[in-house]
N, C-alpha and C positions, 0 to 999 in steps of 0.2 A: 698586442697590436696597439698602438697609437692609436688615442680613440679620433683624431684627425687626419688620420689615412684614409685619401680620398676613395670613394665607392662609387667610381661612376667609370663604367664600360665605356670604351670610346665607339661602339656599335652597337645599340640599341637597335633588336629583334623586333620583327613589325609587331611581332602580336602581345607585347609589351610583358613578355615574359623571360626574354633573353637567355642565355645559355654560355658557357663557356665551349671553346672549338676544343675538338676531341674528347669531351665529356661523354662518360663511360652512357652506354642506351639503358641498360639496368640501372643505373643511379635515380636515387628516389626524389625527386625534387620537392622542395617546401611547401608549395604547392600544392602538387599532387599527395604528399601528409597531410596536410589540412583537410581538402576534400575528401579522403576517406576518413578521417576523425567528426566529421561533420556527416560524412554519410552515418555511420554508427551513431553518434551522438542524438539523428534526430529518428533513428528506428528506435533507439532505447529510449526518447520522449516520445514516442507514439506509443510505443507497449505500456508505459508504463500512465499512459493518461487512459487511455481505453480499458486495462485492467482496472483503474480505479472507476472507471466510470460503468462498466460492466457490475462490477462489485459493489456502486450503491445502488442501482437500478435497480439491479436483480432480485436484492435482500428484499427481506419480508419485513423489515424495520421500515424502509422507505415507501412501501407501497400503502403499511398501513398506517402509518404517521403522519400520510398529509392532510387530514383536518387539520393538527397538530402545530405546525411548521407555524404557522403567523403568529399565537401567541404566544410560541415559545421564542421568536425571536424580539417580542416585544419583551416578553421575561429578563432575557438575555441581557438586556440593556440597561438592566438595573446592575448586574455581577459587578463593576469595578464600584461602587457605593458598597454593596454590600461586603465585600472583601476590606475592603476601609474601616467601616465598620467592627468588623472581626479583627481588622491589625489593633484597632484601638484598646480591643479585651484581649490579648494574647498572653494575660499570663493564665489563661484557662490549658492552651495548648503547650507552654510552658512547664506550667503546673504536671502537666500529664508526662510529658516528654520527661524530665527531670527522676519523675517516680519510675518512669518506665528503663533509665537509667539504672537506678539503682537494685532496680528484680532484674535486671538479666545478667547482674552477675551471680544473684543468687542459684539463679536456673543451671549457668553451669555449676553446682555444688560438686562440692569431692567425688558422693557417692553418682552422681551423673557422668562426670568425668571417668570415672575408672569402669563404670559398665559399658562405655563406649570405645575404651582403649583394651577393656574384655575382648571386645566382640571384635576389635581391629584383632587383636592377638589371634583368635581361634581359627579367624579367614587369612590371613598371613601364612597361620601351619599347617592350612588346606593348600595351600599354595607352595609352599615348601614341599608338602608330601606328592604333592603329584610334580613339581620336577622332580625332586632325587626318585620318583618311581621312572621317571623316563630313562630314557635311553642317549638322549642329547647334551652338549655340553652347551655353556653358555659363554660365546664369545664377546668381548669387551672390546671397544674403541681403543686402539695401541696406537698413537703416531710416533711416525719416526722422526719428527722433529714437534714435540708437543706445546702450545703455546701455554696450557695448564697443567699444571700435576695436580689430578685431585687423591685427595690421603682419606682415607678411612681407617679408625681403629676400632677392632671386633674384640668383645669380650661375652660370647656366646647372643643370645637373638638369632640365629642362624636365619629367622622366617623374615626378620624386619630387614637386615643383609639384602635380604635376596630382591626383595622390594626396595630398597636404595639402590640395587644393582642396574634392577629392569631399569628404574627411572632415570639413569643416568646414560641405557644406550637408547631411551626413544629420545630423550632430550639435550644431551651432549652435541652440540652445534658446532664445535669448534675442535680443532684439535687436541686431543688430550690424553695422560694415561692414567691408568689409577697404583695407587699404592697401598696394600692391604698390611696394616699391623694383626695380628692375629694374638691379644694377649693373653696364648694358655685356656682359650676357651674349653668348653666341656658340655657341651650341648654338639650339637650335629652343624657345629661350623667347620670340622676338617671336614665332611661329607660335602659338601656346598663348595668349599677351596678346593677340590680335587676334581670340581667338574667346570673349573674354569677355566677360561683362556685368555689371554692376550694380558693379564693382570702380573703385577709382578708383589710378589706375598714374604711380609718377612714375621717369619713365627716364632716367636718370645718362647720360653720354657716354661716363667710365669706372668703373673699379670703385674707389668710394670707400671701402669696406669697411660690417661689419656696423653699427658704434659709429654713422658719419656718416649711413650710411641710416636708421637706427632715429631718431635726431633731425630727422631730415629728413620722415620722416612721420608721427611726434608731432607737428610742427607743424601739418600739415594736421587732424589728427582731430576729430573731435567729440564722439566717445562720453566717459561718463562715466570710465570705465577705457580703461585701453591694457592687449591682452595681446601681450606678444613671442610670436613661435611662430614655428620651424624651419621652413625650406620641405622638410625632409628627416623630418618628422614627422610623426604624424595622429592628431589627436582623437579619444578614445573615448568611447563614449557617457557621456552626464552632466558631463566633466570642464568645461564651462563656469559651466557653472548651480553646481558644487560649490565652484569657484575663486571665484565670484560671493556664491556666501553667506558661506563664509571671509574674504572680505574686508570683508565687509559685520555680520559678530558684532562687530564691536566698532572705536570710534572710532580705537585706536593702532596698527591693520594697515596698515602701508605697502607691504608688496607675498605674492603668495601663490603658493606654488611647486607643481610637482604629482609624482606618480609616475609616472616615466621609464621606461617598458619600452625594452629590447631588440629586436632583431627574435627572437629565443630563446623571449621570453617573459621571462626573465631582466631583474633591474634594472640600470637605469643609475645612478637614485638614487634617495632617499629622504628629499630635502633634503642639504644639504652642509654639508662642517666648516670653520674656517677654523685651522689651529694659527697656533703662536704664531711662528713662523717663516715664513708666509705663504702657505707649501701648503695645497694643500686637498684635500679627499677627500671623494666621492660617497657616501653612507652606504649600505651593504646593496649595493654594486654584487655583479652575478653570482652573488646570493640570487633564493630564491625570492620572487617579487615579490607575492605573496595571502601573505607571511607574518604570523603577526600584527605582531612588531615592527615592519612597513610600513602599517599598516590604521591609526592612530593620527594624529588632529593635533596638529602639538607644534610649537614655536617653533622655529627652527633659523635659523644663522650668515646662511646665503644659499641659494635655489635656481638650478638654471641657468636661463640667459635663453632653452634651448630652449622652455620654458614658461615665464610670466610677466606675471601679474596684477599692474597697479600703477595707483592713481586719478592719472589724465591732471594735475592739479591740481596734483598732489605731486612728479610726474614733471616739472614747468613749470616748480614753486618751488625744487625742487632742480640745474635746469639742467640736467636729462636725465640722457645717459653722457657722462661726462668723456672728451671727445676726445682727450684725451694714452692714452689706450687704444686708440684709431684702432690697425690697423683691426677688432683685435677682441680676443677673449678679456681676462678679468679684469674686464671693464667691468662686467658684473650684480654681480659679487664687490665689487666696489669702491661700486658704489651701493644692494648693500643694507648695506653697512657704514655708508655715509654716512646711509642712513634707520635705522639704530640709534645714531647719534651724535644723532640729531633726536628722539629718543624713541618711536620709531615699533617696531613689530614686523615681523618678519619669518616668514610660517606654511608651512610644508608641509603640503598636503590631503592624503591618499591616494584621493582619493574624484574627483580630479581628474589624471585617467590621459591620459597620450599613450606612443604608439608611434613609437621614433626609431632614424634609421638612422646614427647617432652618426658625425661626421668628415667626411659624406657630403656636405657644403655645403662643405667647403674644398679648396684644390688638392689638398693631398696631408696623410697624419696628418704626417711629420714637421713641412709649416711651422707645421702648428698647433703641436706641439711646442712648435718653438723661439718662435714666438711667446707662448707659455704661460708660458716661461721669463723671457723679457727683462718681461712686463708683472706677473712677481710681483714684482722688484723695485724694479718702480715701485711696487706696490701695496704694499710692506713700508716706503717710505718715506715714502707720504702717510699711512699708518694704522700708526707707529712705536709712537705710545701706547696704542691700544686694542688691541693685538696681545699687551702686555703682559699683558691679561688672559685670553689664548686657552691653551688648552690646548698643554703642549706636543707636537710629533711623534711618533705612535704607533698605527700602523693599529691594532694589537691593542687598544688602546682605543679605539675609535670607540662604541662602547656607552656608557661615561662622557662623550665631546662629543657625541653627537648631539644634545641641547637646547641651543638655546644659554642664557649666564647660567647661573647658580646655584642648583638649587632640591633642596631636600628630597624623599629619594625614597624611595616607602611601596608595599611587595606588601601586597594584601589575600589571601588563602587561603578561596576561599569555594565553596559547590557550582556554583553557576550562575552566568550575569548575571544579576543581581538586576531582571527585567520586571517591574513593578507588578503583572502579574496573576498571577505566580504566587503571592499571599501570604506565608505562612509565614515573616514577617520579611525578606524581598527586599524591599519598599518600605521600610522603614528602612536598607537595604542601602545601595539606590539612593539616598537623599538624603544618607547619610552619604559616597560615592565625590562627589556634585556637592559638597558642603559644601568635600571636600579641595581638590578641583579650583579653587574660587570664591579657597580659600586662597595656592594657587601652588603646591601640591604635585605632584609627579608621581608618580602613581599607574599601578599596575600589578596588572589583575584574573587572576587565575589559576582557574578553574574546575575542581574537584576530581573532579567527574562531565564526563568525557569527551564531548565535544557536534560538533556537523557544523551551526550555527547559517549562511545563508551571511550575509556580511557584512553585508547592510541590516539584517536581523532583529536580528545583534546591535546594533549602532545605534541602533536602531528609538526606544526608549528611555532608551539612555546618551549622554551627553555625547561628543562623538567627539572628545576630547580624551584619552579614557580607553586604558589599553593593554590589550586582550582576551589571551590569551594560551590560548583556544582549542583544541579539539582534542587533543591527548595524555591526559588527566586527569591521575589521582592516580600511576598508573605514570609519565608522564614527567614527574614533578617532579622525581626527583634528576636529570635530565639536567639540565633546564632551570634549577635551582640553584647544581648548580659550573658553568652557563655564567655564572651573573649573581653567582658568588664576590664579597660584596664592593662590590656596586652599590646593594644597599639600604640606610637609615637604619634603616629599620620595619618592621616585618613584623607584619602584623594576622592573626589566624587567627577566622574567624570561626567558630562552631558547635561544641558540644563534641566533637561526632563525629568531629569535623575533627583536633584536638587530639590528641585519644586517639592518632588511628592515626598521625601526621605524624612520633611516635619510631619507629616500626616500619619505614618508610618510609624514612627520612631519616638516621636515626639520633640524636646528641645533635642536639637544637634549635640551640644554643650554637657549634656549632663547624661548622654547615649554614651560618648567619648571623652570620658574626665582625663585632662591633660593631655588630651592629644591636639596638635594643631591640626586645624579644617582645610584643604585646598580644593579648589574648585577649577576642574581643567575644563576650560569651556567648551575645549574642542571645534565649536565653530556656534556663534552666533546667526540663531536659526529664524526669527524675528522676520527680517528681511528677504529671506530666501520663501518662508512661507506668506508675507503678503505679494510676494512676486508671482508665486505660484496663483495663489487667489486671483489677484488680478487678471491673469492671462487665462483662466477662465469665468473669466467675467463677470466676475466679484463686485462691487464696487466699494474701494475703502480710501478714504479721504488721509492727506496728512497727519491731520492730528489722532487720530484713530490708530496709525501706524506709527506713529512717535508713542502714544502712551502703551501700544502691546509692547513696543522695544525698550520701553523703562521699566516694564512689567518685572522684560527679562533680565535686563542688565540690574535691576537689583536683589538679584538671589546673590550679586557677590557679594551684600553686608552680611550671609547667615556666614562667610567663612573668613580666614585670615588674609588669605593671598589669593589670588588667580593669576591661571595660564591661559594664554590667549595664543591661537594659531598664526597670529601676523599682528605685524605694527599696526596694521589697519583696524583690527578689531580692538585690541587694546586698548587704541584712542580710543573706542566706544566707552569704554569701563572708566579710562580714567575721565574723560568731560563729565561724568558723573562727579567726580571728586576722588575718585578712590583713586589711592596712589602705590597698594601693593598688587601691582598687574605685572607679570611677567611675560614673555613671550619666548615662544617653543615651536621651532616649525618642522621640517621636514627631516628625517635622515634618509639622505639617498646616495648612493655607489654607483658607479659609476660602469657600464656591462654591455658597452655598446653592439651589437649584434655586428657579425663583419659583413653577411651577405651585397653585393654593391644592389645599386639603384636598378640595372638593367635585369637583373634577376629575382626582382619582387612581384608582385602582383596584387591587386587587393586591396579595400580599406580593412579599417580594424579596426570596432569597436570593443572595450574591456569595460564590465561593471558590473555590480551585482543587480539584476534585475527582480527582486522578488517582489518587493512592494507598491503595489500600482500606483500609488500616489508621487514614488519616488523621481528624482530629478532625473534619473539614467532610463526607467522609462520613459517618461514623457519623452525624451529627446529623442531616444531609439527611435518612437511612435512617428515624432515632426519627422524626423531623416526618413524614415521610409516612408510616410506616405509625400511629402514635398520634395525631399531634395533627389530619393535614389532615381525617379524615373528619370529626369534630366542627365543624372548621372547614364542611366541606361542607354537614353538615346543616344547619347553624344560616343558614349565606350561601345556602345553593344555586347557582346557573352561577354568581352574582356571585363566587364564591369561587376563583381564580388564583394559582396560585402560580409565578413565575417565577425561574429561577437563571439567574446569569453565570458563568462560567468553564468552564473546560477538564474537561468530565465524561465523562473517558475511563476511572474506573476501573470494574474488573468489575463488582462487587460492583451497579451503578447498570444496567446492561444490562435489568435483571427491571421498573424503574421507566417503567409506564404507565397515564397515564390521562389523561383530558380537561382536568383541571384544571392539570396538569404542564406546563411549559414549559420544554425545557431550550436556553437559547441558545447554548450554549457560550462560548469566550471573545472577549470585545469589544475593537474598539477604543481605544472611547469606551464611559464607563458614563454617558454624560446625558442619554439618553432614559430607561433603565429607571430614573434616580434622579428623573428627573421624572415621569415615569409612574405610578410604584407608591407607594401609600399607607402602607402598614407594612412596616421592614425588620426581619426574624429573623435571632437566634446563637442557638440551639437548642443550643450544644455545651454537651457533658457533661465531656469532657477536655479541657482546654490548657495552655499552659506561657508566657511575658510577657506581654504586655501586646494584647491582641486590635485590630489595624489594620483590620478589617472595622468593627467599631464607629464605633471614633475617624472612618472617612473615609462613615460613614452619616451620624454628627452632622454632619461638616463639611459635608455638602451637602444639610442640612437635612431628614434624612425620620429622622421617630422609630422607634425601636426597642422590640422585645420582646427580651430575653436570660436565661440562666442565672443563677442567682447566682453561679456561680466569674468569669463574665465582670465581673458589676458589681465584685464583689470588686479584680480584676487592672486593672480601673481608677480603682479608689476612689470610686464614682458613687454616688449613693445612688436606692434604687429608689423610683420615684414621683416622682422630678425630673428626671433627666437622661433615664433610660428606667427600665421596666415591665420587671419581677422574674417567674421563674415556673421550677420546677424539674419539676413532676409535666405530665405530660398534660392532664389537667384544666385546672389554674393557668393553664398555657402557653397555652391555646387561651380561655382565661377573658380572659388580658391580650391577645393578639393583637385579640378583639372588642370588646373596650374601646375600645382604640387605634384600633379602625376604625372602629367607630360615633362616638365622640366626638369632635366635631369642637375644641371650648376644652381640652379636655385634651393633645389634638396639637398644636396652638399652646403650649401650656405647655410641654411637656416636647421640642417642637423648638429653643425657647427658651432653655432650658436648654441643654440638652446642644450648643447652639453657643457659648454662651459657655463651657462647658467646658472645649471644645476649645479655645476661646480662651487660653484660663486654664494649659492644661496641656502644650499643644503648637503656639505660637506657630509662625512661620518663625526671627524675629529669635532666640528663648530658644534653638529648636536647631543655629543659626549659631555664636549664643555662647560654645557647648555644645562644639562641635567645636573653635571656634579656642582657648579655653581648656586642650582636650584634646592638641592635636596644634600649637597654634602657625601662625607663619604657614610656609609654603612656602618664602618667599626668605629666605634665612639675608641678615642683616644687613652 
């Protein structure tokens, strides 16, 4: 649709909610979605405040604690000195961490490992003997048009078989079928093949090895993909469907490898390196396998062919596994080599997990060994030139080869993952970590507020490319620093707050991060917005008072090279200091206008995250409801709704009730309420860059009322893009405006997309970044 196709009914419905003629009676109107999402959303904040509130009351903690409570809250008040304190000795928790590193590889020793992979083996042929005692067959996932062929080759294990079998029909998500090499086994794997179904089995006379089976029933397949997979392995849940879309993000992925658990728990791998001498090395083995370094997709050398996603097509054109690898090992090494000689990628998922009982498919570990030994040779001979460019030998660097090639590598410093809905410059966060990513940088998020996020959530909205780095906060940054001494180019520190404390912490910037350049994204200069706040309750802070906090702040830019600034306007701030490497970086916005016309909306719409009482989105929520909405009331009557998005868990919002209120909390999707509701409000009184509630209200078409400080920080002019109002009055004067008039809300929806157009392109903020930071792959 033209996003300037007019939306205005030429018969506006008296009760300002309109209808199209002949619209079905069952059809569910946006509206009417809203109010039951609102109904639901505010029984699940009543359950869930009362259950917590029943749950401290109740406890025997809280009844007998209250002497207690004053001077522990007096206590309390010391913890961030104290933890200051502790950053400043941190190589005691260093110290400890580092040793405790190096004993838990010893914990898993040989003889620990093999009484564990014992006692897997004994419950395995407990589990073997009581199927073949049954009487049932075991049917297998067969499509008739299969999107995967997965291949297994057996060479006795009959018990570990049968457990890679079950794991493949509880978690097989997608279309698939299997194809069983059987090479000559001699254990009770024809007893296990003759109570199968749906599998198709091609049985050797002897044992041709892994390389000649694995091509042998690549030829039979049909599916789109071929996955290798260990008969001494087992799929956990998701890891197909994850290996399926990683292969499938983009045209140069020639094969996709996944996260290798242990029987431990502990990693096998994490994608593999290959040095420059022909060895190679499992990344993160005998880590913690949920670490975040392993939660990350990243290019890498090779994965094992215990897992192995590779399009059947490719695997055709390339000739398979090169049989001079016969009968095994080195052959996956050798042919994701050859699929990066072709231009092709090679990805490790983490999101694509098996459990493996490593060794457990061959005679014994040493022939694997020796066979390990004689096929790098061969493999150092056919790949003599590209080897030149591998890193050379060095467990202790495996942090610097875990990707493969060459890229530019940037820590951001920031409080959260930047999720779209929590506001407060986290969506600019977010487009500016995919901009780097798009560029071929390897990026690495550090979250400065300590979080327990489980992995989907963090995902949920970043690029899973990204490296989260999770869990510890702002206390284990110096750990987490001198482990990565030396590994970054960049270092972004986003927020001034950030800044401030990160000397205290860390100590010199400079000598935290040898050789990397410092930047400092301001995100929004906060100075201003917080003695606004002050003021307006009734502070009293004089000029100069409020000029030396604001040079306070604007000189945290001399601790780094460059700054980024949210708008020309803040920028000037940085450079009337003198400083002249200030850059600016604003919005990226799309443009998604909702089509619903004007005569079928109903409702204002508030979006923002409310959690923090002190924040700008409540205070204003607070002014709107108790000044402006009743005027709204009188004049609308029921027609009069006011509905918010996000997260409204701060206190201060507990006391807010009444009929016309709706509080949804936070959404998945905001495109019903944007289609829904007729007028969006920013009632804020305080804030500090450039306001992303607005900008992504024009983007998807529904006009606004706002403050002046808002049109101000976007440079809009009132009456065109949106409707100005600072008093009670004004504010509730322009909201009915804007709802009654239906040619003026086509006007100024009008507007304010071309605005957006005008001022926060995709392509101008792409530009923006690659200009800023270059490309990723150094030349």
């Amino acid at each position: 649709m033209d996003r300037r196709e007019p939306l205005i009914s030429s018969e506006p419905s008296p009760d300002g909610l309109g209808g199209k003629a002949g619209r079905d009676e069952d059809e569910v109107r946006p509206l009417e979605q809203l109010l039951a999402l609102s109904e639901q959303g505010q029984r699940a904040r009543a359950r869930r405040a009362e259950a917590s509130l029943a749950e401290i009351l109740n406890s025997t903690s809280w009844r007998i604690s209250a002497p207690l409570r004053t001077p522990l809250a007096w206590l309390f008040g010391w913890r961030l000195r104290l933890r200051r304190q502790l950053a400043r000795h941190d190589w005691i928790v260093r110290t400890y961490l580092a040793l405790r590193r190096r004993i838990q590889p010893w914990s898993r020793s040989a003889g620990l490992d093999h009484g564990m992979k014992e006692k897997h083996r004994r419950q395995a042929e407990a589990r073997l003997d009581a199927f073949l005692a049954g009487a049932d067959d075991l049917p297998l996932p067969c499509a008739e048009t299969p999107l995967v062929s997965i291949i297994l080759v057996l060479y006795n294990r009959a018990e570990l078989t049968l457990d890679c079998l079950r794991s493949i029909i509880a978690h097989a998500d997608l279309p698939v079928e299997l194809l069983l090499v059987d090479n000559a086994s001699s254990d009770r794997t024809g007893e296990l093949l003759a109570r199968l179904q749906g599998v198709k089995v091609l049985s050797n006379v002897e044992n041709r090895g892994f390389v000649v089976a694995v091509n042998q029933a690549a030829a039979e397949a049909r599916g789109q993909h071929l996955l290798l997979l260990n008969n001494d392995a087992e799929l956990l849940p998701g890891a197909l469907t994850a290996a399926l879309n990683a292969i499938e993000s983009a045209g140069d992925i020639g094969a996709v490898g996944g996260r290798i658990l242990l029987l431990d728990g502990s990693l096998q791998e994490a994608g593999s390196i290959i040095f420059a001498d022909g060895s190679c090395m499992g990344y993160g083995r005998g880590q913690d396998s949920d670490a975040p370094a392993f939660r990350f997709r990243r290019e890498v050398d090779y994965c094992s062919g215990a897992f192995l996603l590779t399009p059947r097509r490719l695997f055709e054109r390339l000739g398979g596994f090169d049989e001079a690898f016969a009968p095994a090992y080195y052959e996956e090494t050798d042919y994701c080599m050859r699929l990066r000689r072709h231009g092709f990628r090679v990805l490790y998922e983490p999101a694509a997990a098996i459990r493996h009982v490593e060794f457990a498919s061959s005679v014994s570990s040493e022939q694997a060994l020796a066979l390990q030994a004689k096929h790098r040779a061969l493999f150092v001979e056919r790949h003599r030139d590209a080897l030149r460019d591998q890193p050379q030998p060095d467990p202790s660097r495996a942090l610097f080869a875990r990707s493969a090639g060459s890229q530019r590598r940037l820590l951001i410093i920031d409080d959260r993952v930047p999720h779209v809905e929590l506001g407060a410059g986290y969506p600019r966060a977010g487009d500016l970590i995919r901009a780097l990513l798009r560029l071929g940088h390897s990026v690495t998020l550090y979250p400065t507020i300590k979080g327990s996020e489980d992995w989907g959530s963090v995902y949920r909205s970043m690029p899973p490319e990204l490296e989260v780095m999770q869990g510890p906060g702002l206390l284990g940054l110096p750990e987490f620093v001198a482990a990565r001494r030396g590994y970054y180019d960049r270092v972004l520190i986003s927020r001034p707050h950030n800044l401030a404390r990160l000397p205290v912490v860390l100590g010199d910037l400079r000598a935290a991060f040898p050789g990397a350049e410092l930047i400092y994204d301001a995100e929004a200069v906060v100075t201003p917005r917080e003695t606004a706040r002050r003021r307006l309750y009734g502070e009293q802070i004089d000029a100069s008072e409020a000029r030396r906090e604001l040079e306070s702040e604007l000189a945290l830019a001399d601790l780094v090279d460059r700054v980024i600034a949210v708008s020309a306007r803040e920028a000037a701030l940085f450079e009337h200091g003198g400083r002249t490497a200030v850059h600016v970086l604003g919005h990226r916005l799309e443009l998604q206008p909702t089509s619903q016309p004007f005569v079928e909306r109903s409702g204002f719409l508030f979006v923002g995250a409310l959690r923090d009482d002190e924040s700008p989105n409540v205070d204003s929520l607070l002014w709107f409801c108790e000044h402006v909405a009743p005027r709204l009331r009188a004049e609308l009557g029921p027609a009069f709704r006011l509905f918010v998005a996000g997260d409204a868990s701060a206190s201060r919002l507990a006391g807010l009730d009444a009929d016309w209120l709706h509080l949804l909390g936070r959404l998945d999707s905001l495109e019903l309420v944007f289609s829904a509701c007729r007028v969006f409000i920013a009632p804020t009184r305080f804030a500090a860059g450039i306001p992303h509630k607005l900008h992504d209200a024009a983007a998807r078409g529904l006009p606004a009322v706002a403050t002046s400080l808002l049109a101000e920080q976007l440079g809009w002019q009132a009456g065109k893009e949106l409707l100005v109002a600072d008093t009670a009055a004004d504010f509730a004067d322009a909201c009915l405006a804007l709802y009654r008039d239906a040619l003026r809300w086509q006007s100024i929806r009008e507007a304010a997309l071309f605005a957006v157009e005008r001022d926060g392109s995709p392509a101008s903020f792409d530009a923006s970044v690659a200009g800023l930071f270059g490309s990723g792959r150094p030349a």
